[in-house]
N, C-alpha and C positions, 0 to 999 in steps of 0.2 A: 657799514662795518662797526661804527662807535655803538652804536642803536642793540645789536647782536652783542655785544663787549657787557654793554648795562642791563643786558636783559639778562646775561648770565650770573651777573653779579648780584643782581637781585635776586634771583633763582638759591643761588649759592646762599645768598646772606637771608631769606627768609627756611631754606633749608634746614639751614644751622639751628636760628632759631626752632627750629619746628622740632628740632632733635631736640634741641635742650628742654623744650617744656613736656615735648613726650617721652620720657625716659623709656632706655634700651631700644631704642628703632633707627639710630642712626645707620646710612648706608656709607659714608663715606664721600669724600669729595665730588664725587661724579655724580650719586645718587641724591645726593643733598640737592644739587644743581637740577636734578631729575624732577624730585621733587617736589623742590620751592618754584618751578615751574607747572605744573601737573595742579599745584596748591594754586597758583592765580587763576588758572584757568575754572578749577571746582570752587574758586570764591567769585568769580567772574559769573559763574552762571545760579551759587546762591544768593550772595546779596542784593541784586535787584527782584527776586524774589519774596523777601525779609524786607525789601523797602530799605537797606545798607547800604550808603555811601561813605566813605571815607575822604574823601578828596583827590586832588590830582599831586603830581608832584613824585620825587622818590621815594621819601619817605611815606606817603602814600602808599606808592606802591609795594614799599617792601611790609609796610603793615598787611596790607591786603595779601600779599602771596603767603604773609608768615601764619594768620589766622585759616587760610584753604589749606597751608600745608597741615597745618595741624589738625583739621579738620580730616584730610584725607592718610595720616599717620594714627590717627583715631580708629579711623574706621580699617586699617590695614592692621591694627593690633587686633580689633573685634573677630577677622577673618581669620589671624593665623591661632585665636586662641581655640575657635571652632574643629 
């Protein structure tokens, strides 16, 4: 249950981040959470790609979901300008 608790929280706080640096795409508390989740998993399958480790740890990982979220708030701006 704690493990579920820090996975949202990380979700939520690389979200946030992902909003701030992509301007106008924020969805709101659930969607951030949505997102900075959706973001680990799209940095989880570029970075060892790229040959991209960041390390282990929280911080760690919220660097890691906050770089996927923005990556995947990137490419969801690209879609909806289309």
């Amino acid at each position: 249950m704690a493990a579920l608790v820090v996975w949202l929280l990380v979700g939520a706080l690389a979200g946030w981040i992902a909003g701030l640096v992509v301007k106008g795409t924020g969805f709101g508390l659930i969607g951030n959470i949505i997102v900075g989740i959706l973001g680990s998993i799209v940095a989880g399958f570029v970075f060892p790609l790229l040959g991209v480790h960041l390390g282990s740890g929280l911080v760690g990982s919220v660097i890691h979901a906050a770089i996927g979220a923005i990556i995947l708030l990137f490419v969801l701006s690209l879609i909806r300008r289309a």
